[in-house]
C-alpha positions in Angstrom: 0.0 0.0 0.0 1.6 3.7 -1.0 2.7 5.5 1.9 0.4 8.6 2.7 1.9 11.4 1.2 3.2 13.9 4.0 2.5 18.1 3.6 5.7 19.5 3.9 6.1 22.8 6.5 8.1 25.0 4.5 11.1 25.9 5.6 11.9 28.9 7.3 7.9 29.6 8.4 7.0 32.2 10.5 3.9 31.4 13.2 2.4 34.4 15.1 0.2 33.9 18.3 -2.1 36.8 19.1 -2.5 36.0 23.0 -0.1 34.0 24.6 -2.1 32.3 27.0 -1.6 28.4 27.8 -2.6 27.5 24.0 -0.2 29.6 22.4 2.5 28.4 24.6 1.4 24.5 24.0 1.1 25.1 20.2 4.8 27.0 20.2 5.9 24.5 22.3 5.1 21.6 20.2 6.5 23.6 16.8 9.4 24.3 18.0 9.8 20.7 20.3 9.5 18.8 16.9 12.0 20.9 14.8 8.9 22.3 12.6 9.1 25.9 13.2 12.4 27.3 15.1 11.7 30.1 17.9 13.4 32.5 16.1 10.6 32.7 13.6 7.9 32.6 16.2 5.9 35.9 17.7 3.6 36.6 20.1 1.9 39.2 21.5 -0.9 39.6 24.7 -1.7 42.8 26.7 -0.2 40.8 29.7 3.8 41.3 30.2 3.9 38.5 32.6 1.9 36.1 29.9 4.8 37.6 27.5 7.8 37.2 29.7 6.5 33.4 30.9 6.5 32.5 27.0 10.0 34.4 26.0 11.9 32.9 29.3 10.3 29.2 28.8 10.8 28.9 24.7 13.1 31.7 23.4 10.5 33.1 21.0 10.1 36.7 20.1 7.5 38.7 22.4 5.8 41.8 21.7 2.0 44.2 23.1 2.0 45.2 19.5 -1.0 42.8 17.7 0.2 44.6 14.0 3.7 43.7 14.5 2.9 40.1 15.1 0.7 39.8 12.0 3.3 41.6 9.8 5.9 39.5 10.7 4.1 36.1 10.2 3.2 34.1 7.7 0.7 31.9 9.8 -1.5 34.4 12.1 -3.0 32.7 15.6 -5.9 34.0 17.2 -5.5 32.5 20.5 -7.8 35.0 22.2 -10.7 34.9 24.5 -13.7 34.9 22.0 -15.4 38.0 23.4 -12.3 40.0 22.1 -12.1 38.2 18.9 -14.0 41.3 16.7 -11.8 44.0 18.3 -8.4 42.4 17.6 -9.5 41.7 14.1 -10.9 45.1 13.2 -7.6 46.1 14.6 -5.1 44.1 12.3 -7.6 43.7 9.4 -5.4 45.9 6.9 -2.5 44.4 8.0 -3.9 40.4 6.4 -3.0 39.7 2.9 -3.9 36.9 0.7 -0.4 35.5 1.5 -1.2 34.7 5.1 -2.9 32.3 7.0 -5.1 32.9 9.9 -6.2 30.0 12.6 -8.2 30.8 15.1 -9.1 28.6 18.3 -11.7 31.1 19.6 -14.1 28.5 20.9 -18.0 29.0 19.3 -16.6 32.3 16.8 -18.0 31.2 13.6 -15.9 31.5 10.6 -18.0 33.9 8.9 -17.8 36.3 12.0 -14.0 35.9 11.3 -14.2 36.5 7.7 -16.4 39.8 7.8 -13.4 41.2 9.9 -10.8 40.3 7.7 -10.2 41.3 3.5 -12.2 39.4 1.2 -10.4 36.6 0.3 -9.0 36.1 3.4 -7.4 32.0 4.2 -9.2 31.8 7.5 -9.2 28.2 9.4 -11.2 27.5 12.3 -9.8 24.9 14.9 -10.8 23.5 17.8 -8.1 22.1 19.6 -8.2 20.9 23.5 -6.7 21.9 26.9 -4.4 18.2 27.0 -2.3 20.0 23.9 -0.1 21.1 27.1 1.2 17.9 26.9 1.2 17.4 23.5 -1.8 14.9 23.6 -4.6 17.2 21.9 -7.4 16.2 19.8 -8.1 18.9 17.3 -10.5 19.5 14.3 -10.2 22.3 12.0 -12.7 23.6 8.9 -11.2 26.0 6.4 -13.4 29.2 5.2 -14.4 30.0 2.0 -10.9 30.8 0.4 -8.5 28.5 2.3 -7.4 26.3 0.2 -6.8 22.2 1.0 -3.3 22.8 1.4 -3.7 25.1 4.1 -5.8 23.0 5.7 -3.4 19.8 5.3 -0.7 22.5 6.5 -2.1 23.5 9.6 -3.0 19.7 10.4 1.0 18.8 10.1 0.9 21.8 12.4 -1.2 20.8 14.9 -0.2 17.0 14.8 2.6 18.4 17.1 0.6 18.6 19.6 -1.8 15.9 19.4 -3.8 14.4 16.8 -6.2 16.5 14.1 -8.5 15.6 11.7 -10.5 17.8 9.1 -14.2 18.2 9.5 -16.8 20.8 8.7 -17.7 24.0 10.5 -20.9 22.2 11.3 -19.1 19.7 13.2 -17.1 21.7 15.2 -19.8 22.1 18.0 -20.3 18.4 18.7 -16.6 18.5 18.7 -16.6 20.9 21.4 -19.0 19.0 23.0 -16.9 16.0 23.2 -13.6 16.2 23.1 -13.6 20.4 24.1 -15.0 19.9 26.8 -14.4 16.1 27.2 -11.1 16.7 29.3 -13.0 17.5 32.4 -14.9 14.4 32.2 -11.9 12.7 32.0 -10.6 14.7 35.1 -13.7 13.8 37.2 -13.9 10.4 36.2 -9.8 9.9 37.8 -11.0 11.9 40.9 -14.1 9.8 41.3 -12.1 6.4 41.2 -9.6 7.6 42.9 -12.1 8.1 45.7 -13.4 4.5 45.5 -10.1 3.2 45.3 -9.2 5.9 48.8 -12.9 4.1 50.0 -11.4 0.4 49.7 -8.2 1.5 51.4 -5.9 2.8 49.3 -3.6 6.2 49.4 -4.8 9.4 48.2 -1.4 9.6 46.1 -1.5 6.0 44.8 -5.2 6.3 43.9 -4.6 9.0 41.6 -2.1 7.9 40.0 -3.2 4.1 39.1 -6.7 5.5 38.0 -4.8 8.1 35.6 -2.9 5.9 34.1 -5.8 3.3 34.0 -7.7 5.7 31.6 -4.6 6.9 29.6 -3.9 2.9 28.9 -7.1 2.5 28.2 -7.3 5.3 25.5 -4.2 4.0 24.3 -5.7 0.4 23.8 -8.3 2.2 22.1 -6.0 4.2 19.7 -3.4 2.1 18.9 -5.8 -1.2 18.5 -8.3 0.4 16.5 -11.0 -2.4 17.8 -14.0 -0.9 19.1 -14.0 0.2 22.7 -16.8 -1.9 23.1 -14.6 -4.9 22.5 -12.1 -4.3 24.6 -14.3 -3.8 27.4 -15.9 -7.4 26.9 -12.1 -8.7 26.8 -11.7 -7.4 30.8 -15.4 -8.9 31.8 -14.5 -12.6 33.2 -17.8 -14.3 33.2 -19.2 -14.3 36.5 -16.0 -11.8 37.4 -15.3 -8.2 39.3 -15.5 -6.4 36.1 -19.1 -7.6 35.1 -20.4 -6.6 38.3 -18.8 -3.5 38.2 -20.6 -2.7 35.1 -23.8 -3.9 36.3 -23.4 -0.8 38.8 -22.1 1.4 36.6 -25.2 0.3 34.0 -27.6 1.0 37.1 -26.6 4.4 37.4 -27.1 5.5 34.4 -23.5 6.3 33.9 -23.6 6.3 29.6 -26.9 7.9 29.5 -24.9 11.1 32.1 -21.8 10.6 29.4 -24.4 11.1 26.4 -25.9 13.7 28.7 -22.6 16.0 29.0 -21.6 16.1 25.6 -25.0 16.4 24.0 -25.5 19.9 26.9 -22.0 21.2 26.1 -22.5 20.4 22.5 -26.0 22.9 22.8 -24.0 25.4 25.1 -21.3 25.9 21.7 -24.2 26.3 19.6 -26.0 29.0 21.6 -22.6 30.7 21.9 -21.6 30.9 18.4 -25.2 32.1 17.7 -24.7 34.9 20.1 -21.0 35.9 18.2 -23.3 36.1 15.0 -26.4 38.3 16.0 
């Protein structure tokens, strides 16, 4: 079978991050951590100093308050800004964005036509949603591309953001559900470790060892999941002995309603995203 055919980062990119809050500073972590983009030709810029100094001190890369400076200076443009100042920062670098550049923005629920209506027609604008476990370089990200992106900007920012996690393309329309799941999936993750971790601290076990074996229960089991590619419900059934502790645990976990609550969270964040972005657009 023919090897998948690889989009190549050209050399010598420049990558801009307006805001350098803990996304910026995953994403120019993982460029510059895999040898894709060197620091030298990475800027950012934030009204914060100390979010400037933190990112400067900890990765080398070039820091400044001025948003126009960053965009001028990149070829990629990151809009890793609270949404609700999305529209002021793009009215303010708008005549700065030629058709040469890229812009990405991770503004959870901004629609890409809010983005676009900001920016020069024409305008490659890609719309990513990326999650909080890219500080680790573990992120699941989904991007859509606007209206004038083309698909190797889209492939381009996917080798991008594969150095921090995994991506796959999708559709705008997607990216709500995506929000919904793996968004805000994180702190489901987070609440299921505490919550075994307090059955295991129940049953007798230490606070510190409690965490730590349900953590890395639920990262081997994602692992399983990914690297496997059998269906989660498979492997579940290989770890149910008949007549065996697993079985009965899922008996109580059935009893409780714990998938329906699962289906529950995602399906209310997923509706949350949507009511947000409509908000951005009225």
């Amino acid at each position: 079978m023919a090897s998948e055919k690889k989009t190549k980062i050209p050399e010598n990119m420049s990558v801009g991050f307006i805001g350098a809050g803990r996304m910026a500073q995953a994403m120019a972590k993982g460029f510059i951590s895999a040898g894709v983009i060197k620091a030298e030709h990475i800027f950012a810029s934030d009204t914060d100093q100390r979010m400037l100094h933190t990112i400067q001190k900890d990765l080398g890369i070039n820091t400044t308050m001025d948003n126009i400076e960053v965009v001028t200076k990149s070829d990629l443009i990151v809009l890793a800004v609270k949404p609700n100042v999305v529209s002021s920062v793009l009215k303010e670098v708008s005549s700065t964005v030629s058709k040469s550049k890229i812009v990405v923005s991770i503004a959870a629920g901004i629609p890409l036509s809010a983005i676009e209506k900001y920016l020069p027609e024409g305008s490659r604008v890609i719309r990513v949603m990326p999650n909080t476990p890219a500080l680790v370089q573990a992120a699941a990200s989904v991007l859509a591309p606007g209206c004038a992106a083309s698909q190797g900007d889209a492939e381009l920012v996917i080798e991008l953001l594969k150095c921090i996690g995994i991506a796959e393309p999708g559709s705008e329309k997607l990216l709500d559900a995506v929000t919904g799941l793996s968004g805000s999936g994180p702190a489901y993750a987070f609440m299921a470790i505490e919550a075994l971790s307090d059955g295991g601290v129940k049953m007798g076990l230490p606070r510190d060892l409690a965490i730590k074996l349900a953590a890395q229960t639920l990262l081997g089991a994602a692992k399983m999941v990914l690297e496997t590619g059998k269906h989660p419900g498979e492997l579940k059934d290989q770890v149910c002995s008949p007549g065996g502790t697993t079985i009965a645990a899922m008996h109580k976990l059935e009893k409780a309603g714990f998938r329906a609550a699962l289906i529950d969270a995602v399906e209310a964040a997923t509706l949350r995203a949507k009511e947000l972005g409509e908000s951005e657009t009225k």
